[in-house]
DOMAR-644794 format. One record per atom (N, C-alpha, C): z negated, y, x; residue in one letter; residue number from 1; atom name. Coordinates in nm, 3 decimals. Each point is the difference from the previous one (the first is absolute). Layout:
BEGIN
<atom Z="Z" Y="Y" X="X" residu="A" num="NUM" atome="CA"/>
...
//
This chain:
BEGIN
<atom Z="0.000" Y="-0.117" X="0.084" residu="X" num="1" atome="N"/>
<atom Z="0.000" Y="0.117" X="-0.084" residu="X" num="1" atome="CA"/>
<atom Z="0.000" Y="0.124" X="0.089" residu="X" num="1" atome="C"/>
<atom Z="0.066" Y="0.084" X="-0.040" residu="X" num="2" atome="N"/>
<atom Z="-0.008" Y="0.113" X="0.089" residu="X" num="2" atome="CA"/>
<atom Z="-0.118" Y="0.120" X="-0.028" residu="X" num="2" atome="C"/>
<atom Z="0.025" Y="0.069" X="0.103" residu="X" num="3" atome="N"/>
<atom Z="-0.140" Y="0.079" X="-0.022" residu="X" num="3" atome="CA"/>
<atom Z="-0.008" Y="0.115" X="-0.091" residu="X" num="3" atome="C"/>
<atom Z="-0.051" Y="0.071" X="-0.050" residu="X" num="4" atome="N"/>
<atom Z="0.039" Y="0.115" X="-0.069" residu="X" num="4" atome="CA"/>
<atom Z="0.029" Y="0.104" X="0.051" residu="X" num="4" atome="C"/>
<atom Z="0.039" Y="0.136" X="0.005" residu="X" num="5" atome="N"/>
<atom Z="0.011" Y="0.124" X="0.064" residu="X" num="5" atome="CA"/>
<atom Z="-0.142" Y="0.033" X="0.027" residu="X" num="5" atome="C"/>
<atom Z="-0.059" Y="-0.010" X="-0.121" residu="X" num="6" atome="N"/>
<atom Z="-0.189" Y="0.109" X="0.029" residu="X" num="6" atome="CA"/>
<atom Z="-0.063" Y="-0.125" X="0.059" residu="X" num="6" atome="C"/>
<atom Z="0.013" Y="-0.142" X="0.045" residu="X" num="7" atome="N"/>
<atom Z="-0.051" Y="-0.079" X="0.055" residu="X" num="7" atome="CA"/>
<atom Z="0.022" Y="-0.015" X="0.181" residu="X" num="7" atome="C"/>
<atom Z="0.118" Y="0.060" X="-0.001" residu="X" num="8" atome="N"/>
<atom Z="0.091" Y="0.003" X="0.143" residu="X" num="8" atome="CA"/>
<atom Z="-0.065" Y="0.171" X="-0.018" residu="X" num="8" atome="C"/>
<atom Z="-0.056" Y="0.073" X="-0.017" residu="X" num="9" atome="N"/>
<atom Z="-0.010" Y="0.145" X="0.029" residu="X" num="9" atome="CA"/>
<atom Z="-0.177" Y="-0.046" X="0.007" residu="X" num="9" atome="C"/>
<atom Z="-0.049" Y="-0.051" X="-0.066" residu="X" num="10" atome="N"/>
<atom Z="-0.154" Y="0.016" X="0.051" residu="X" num="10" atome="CA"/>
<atom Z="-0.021" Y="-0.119" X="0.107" residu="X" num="10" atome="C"/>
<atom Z="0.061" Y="-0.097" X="0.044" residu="X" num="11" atome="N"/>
<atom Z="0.016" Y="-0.067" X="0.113" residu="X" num="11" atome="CA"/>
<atom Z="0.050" Y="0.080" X="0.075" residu="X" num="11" atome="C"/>
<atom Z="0.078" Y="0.121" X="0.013" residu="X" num="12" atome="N"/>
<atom Z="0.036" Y="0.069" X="0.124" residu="X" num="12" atome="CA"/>
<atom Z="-0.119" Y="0.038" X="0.056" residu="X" num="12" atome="C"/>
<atom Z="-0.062" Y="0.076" X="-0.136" residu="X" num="13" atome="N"/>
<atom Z="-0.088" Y="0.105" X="0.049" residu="X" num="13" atome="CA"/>
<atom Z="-0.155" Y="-0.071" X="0.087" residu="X" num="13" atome="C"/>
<atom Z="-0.026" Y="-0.157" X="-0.066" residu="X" num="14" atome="N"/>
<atom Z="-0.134" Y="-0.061" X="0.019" residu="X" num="14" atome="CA"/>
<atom Z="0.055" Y="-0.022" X="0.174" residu="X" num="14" atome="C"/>
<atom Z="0.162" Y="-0.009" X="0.021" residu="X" num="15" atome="N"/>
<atom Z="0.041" Y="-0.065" X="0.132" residu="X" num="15" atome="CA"/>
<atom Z="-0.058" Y="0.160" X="0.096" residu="X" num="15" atome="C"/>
<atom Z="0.019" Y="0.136" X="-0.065" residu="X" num="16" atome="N"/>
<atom Z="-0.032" Y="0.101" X="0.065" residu="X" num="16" atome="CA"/>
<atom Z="-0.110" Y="-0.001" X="0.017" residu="X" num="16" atome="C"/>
<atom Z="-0.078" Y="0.001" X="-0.081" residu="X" num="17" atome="N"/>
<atom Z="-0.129" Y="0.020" X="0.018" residu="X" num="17" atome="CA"/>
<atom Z="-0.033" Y="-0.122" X="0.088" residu="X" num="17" atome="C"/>
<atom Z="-0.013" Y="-0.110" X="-0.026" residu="X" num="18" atome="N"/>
<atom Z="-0.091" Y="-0.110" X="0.115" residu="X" num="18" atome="CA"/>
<atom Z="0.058" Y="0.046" X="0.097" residu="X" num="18" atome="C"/>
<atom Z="0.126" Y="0.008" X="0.073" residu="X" num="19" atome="N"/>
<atom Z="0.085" Y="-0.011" X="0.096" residu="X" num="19" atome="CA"/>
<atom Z="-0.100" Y="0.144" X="0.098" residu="X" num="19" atome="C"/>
<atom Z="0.018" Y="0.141" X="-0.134" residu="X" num="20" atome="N"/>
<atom Z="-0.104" Y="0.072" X="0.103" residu="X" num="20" atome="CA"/>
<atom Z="-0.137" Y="0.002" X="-0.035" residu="X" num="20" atome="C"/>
<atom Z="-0.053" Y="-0.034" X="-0.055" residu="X" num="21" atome="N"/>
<atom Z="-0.117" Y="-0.070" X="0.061" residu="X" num="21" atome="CA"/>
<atom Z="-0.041" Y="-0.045" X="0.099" residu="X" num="21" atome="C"/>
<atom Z="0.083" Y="-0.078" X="0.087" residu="X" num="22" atome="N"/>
<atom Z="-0.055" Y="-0.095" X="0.087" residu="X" num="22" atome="CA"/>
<atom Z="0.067" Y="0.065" X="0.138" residu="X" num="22" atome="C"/>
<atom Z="0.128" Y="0.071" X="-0.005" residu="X" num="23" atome="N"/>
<atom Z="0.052" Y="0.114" X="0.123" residu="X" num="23" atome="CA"/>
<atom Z="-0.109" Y="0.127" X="-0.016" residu="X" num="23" atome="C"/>
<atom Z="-0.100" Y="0.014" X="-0.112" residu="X" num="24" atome="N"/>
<atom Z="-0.100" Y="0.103" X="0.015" residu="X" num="24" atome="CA"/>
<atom Z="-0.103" Y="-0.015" X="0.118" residu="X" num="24" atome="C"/>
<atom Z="-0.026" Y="-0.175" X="-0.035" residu="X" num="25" atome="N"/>
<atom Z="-0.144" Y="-0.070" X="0.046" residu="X" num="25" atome="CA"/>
<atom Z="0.085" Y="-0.013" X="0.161" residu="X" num="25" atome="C"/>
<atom Z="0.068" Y="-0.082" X="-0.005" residu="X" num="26" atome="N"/>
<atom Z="0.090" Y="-0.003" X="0.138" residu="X" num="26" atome="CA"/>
<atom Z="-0.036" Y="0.119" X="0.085" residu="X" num="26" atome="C"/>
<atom Z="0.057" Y="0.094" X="-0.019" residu="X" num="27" atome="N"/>
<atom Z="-0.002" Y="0.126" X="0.096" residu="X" num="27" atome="CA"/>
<atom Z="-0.129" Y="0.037" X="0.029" residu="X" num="27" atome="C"/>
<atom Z="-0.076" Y="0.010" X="-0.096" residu="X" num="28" atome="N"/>
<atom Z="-0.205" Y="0.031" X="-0.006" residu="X" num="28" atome="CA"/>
<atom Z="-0.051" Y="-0.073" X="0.109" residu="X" num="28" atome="C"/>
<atom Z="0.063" Y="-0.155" X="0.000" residu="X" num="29" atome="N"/>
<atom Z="-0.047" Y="-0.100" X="0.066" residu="X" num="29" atome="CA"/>
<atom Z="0.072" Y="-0.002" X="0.156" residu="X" num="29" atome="C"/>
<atom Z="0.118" Y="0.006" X="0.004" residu="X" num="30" atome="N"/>
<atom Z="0.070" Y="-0.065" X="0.127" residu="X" num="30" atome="CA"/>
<atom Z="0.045" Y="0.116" X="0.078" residu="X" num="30" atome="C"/>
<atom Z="0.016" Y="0.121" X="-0.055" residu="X" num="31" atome="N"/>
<atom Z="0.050" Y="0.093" X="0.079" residu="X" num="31" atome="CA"/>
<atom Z="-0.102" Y="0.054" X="0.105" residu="X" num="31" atome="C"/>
<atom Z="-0.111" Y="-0.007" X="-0.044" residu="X" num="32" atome="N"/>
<atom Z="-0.156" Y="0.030" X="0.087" residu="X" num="32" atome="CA"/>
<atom Z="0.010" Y="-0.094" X="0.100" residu="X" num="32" atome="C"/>
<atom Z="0.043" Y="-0.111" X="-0.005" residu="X" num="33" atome="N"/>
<atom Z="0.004" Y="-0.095" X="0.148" residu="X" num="33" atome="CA"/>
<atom Z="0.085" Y="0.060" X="0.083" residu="X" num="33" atome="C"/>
<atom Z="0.091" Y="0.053" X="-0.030" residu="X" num="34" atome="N"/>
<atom Z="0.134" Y="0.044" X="0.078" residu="X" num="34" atome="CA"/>
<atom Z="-0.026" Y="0.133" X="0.073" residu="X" num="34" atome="C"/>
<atom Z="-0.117" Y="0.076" X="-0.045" residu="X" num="35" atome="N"/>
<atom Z="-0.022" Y="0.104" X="0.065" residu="X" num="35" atome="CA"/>
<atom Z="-0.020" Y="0.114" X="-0.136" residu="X" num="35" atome="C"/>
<atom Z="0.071" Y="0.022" X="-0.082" residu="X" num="36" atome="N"/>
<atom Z="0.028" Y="0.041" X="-0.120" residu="X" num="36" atome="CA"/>
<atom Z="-0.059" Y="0.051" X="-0.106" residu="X" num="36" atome="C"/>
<atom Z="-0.106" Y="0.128" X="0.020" residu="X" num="37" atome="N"/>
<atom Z="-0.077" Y="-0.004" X="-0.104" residu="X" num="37" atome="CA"/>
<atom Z="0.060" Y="0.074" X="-0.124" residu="X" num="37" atome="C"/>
<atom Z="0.003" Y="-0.068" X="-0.127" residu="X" num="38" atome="N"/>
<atom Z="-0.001" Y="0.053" X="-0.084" residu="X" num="38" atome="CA"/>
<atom Z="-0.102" Y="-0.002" X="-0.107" residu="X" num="38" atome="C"/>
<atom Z="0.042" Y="0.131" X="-0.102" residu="X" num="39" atome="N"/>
<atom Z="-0.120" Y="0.086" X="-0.118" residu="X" num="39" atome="CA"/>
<atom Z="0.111" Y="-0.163" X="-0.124" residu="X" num="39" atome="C"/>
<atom Z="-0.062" Y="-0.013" X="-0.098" residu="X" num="40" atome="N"/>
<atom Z="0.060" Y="-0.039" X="-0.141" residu="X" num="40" atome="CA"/>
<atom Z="0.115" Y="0.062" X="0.023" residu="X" num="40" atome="C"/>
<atom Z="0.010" Y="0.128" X="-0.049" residu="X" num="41" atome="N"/>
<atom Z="0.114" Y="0.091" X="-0.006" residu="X" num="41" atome="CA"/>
<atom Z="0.089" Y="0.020" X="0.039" residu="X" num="41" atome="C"/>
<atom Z="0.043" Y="-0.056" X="0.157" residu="X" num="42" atome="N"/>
<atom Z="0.110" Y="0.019" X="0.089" residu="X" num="42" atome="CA"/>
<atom Z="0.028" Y="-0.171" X="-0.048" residu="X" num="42" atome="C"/>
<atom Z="-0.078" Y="-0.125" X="-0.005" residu="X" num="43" atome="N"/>
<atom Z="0.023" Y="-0.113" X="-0.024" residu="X" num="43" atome="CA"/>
<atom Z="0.058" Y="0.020" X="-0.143" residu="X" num="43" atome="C"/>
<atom Z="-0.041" Y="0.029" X="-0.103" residu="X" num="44" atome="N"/>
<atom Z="0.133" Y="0.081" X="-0.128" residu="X" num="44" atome="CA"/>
<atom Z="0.119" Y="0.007" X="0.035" residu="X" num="44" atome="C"/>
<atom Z="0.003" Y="0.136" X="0.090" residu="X" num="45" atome="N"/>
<atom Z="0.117" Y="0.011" X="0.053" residu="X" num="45" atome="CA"/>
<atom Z="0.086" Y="-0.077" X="0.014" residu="X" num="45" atome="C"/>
<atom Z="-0.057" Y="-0.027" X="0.150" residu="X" num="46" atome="N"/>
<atom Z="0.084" Y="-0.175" X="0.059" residu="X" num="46" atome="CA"/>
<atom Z="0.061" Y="-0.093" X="-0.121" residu="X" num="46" atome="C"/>
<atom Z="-0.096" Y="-0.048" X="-0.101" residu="X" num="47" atome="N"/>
<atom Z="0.035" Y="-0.096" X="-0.086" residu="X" num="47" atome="CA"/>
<atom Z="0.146" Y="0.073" X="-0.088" residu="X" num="47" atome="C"/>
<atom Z="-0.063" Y="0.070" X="-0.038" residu="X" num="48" atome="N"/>
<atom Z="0.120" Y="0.143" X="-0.059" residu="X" num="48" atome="CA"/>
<atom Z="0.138" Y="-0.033" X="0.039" residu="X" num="48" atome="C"/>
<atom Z="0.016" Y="0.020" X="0.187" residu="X" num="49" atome="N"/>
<atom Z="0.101" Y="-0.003" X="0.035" residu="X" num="49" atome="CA"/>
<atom Z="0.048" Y="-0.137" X="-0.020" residu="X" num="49" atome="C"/>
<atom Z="-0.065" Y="-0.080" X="0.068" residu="X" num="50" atome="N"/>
<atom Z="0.033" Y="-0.150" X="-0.009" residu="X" num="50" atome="CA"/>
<atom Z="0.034" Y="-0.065" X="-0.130" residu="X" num="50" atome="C"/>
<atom Z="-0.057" Y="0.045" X="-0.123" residu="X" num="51" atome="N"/>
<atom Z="0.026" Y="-0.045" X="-0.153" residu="X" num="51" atome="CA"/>
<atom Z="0.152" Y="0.038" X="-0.011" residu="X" num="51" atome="C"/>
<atom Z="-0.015" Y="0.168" X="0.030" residu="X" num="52" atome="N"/>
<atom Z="0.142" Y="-0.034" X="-0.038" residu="X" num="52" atome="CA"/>
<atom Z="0.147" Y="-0.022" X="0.085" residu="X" num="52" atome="C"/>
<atom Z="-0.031" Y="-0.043" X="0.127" residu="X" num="53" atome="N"/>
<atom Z="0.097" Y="-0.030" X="0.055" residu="X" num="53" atome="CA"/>
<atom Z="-0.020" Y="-0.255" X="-0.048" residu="X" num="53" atome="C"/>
<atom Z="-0.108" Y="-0.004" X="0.021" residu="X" num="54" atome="N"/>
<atom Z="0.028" Y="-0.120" X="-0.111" residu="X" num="54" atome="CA"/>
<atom Z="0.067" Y="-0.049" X="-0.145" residu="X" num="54" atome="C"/>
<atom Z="0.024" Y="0.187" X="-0.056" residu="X" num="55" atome="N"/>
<atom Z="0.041" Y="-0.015" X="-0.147" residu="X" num="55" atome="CA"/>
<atom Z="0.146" Y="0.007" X="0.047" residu="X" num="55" atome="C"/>
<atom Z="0.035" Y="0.068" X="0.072" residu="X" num="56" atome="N"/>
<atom Z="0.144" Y="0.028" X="0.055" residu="X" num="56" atome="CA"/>
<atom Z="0.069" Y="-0.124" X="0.042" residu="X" num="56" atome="C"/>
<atom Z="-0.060" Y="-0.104" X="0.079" residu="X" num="57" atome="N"/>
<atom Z="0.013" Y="-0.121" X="0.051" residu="X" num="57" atome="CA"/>
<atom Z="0.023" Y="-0.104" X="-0.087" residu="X" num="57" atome="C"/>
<atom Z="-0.080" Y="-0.006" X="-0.128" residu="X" num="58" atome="N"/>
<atom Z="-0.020" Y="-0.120" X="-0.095" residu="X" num="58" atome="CA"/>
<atom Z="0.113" Y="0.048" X="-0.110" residu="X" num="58" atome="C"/>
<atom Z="0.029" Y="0.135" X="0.014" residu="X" num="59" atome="N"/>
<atom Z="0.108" Y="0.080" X="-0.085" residu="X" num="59" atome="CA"/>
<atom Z="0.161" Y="-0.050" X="0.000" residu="X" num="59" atome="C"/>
<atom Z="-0.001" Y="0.022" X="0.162" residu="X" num="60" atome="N"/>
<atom Z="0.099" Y="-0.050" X="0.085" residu="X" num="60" atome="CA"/>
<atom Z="0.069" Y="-0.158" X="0.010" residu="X" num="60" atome="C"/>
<atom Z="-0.074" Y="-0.070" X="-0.024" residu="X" num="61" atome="N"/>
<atom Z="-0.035" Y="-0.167" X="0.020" residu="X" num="61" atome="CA"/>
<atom Z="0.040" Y="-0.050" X="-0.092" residu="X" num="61" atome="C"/>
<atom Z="-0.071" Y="0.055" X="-0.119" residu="X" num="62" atome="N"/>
<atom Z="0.001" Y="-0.057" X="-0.119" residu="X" num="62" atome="CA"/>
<atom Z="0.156" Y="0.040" X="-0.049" residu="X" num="62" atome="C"/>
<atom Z="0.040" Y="0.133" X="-0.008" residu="X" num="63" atome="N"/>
<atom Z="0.157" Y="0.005" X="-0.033" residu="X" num="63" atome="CA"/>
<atom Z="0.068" Y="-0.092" X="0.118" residu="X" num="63" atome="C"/>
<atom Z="-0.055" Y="-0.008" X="0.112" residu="X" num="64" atome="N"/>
<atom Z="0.125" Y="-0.086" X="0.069" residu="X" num="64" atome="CA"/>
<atom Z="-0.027" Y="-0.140" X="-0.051" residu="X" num="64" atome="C"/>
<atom Z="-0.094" Y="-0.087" X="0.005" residu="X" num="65" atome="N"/>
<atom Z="0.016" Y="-0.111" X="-0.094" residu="X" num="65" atome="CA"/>
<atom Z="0.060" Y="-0.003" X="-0.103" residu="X" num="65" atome="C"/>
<atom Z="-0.057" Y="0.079" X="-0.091" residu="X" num="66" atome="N"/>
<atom Z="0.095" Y="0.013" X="-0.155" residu="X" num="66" atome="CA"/>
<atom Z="0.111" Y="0.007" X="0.022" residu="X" num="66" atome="C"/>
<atom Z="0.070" Y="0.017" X="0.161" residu="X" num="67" atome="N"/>
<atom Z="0.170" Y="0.049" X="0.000" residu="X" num="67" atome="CA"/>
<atom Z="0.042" Y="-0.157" X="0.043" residu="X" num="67" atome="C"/>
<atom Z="-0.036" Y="-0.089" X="0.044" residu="X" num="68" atome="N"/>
<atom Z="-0.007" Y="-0.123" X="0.055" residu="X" num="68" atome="CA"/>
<atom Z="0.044" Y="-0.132" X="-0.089" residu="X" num="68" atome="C"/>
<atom Z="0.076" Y="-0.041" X="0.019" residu="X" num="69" atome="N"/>
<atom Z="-0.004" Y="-0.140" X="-0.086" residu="X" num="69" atome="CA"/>
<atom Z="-0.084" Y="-0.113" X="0.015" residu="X" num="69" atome="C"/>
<atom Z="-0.148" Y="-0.057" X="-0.071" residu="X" num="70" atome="N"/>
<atom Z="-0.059" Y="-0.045" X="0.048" residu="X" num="70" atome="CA"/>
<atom Z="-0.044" Y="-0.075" X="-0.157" residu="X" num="70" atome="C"/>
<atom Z="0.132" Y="0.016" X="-0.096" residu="X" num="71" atome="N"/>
<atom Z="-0.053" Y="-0.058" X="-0.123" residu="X" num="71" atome="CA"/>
<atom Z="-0.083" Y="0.087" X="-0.092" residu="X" num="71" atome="C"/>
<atom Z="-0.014" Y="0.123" X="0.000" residu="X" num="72" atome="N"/>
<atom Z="-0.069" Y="0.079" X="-0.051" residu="X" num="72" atome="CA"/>
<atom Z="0.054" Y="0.108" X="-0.072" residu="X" num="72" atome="C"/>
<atom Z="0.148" Y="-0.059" X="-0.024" residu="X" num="73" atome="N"/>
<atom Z="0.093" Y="0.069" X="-0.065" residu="X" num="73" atome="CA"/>
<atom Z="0.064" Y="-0.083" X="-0.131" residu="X" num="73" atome="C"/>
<atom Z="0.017" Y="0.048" X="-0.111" residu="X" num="74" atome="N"/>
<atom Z="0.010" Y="-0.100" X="-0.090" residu="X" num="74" atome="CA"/>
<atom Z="0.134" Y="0.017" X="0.028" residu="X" num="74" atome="C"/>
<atom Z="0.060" Y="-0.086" X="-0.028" residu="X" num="75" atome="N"/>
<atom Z="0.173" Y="-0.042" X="0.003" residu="X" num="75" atome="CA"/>
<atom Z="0.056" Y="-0.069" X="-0.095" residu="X" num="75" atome="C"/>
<atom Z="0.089" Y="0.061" X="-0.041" residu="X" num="76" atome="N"/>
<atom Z="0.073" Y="-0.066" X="-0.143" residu="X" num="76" atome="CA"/>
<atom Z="0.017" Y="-0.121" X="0.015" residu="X" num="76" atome="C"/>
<atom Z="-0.049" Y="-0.066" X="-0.104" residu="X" num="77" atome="N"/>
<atom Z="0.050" Y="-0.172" X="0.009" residu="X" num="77" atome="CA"/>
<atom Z="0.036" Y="-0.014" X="-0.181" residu="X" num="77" atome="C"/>
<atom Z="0.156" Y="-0.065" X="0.020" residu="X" num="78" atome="N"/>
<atom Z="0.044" Y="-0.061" X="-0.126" residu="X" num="78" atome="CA"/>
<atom Z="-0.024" Y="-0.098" X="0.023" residu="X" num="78" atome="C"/>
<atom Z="0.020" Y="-0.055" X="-0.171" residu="X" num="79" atome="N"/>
<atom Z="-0.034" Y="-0.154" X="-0.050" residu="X" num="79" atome="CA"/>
<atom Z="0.126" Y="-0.025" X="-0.103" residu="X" num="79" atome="C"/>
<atom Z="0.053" Y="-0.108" X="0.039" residu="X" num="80" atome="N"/>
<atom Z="0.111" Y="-0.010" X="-0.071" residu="X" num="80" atome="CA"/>
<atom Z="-0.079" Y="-0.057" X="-0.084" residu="X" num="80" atome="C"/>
<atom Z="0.046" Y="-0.022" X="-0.123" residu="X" num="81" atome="N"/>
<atom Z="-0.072" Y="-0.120" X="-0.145" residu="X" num="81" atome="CA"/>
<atom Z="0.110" Y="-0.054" X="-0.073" residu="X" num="81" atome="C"/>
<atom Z="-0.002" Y="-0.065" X="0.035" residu="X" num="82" atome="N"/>
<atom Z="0.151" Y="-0.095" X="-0.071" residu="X" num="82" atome="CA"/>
<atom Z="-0.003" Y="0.005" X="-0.161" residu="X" num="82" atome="C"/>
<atom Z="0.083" Y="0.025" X="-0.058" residu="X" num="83" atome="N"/>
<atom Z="0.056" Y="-0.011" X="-0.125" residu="X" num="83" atome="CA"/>
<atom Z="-0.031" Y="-0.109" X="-0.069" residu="X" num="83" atome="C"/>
<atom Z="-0.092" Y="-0.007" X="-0.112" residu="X" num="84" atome="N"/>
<atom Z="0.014" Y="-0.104" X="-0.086" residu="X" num="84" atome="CA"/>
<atom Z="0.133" Y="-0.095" X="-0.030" residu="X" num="84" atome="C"/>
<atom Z="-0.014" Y="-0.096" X="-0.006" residu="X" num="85" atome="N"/>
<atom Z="0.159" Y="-0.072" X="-0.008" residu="X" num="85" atome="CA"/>
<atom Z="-0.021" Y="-0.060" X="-0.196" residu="X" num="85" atome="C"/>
<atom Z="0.099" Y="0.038" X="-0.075" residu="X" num="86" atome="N"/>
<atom Z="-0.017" Y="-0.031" X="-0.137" residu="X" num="86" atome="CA"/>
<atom Z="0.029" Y="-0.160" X="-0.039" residu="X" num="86" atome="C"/>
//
């Protein structure tokens, strides 16, 4: 069954949100090893940038699959049905 439009639109958004969520915690966490201090706020940022160069990416991908023959294209198929014989 396929998905719905407002089902494929609040799965985008739950994919945005966890996705930065965890590039929030990431940067809080790993950039301080590296030398790197950051406030919340600049880690925003960061995620900011990174969200949407990920939206750009999955944007990108996804029309090039959809351009792909991989069976995900419906394709006309006839059916002959033979004629009753009297």
């Amino acid at each position: 069954m396929a998905q719905t439009k407002l089902g494929s639109f609040v799965e985008a958004w739950a994919n945005i949100a966890v996705g930065f969520s965890i590039n929030w915690c990431a940067n809080m966490a790993i950039l301080p090893l590296f030398g790197f201090r950051v406030t919340g706020g600049q880690a925003f940022g960061i995620g900011v940038i990174f969200t949407g160069i990920s939206l750009v990416r999955q944007y990108v991908l996804r029309r090039w699959f959809n351009g792909l023959k991989f069976g995900n294209r419906a394709e006309a198929r006839t059916v002959t049905v033979p004629e009753p014989t009297a």
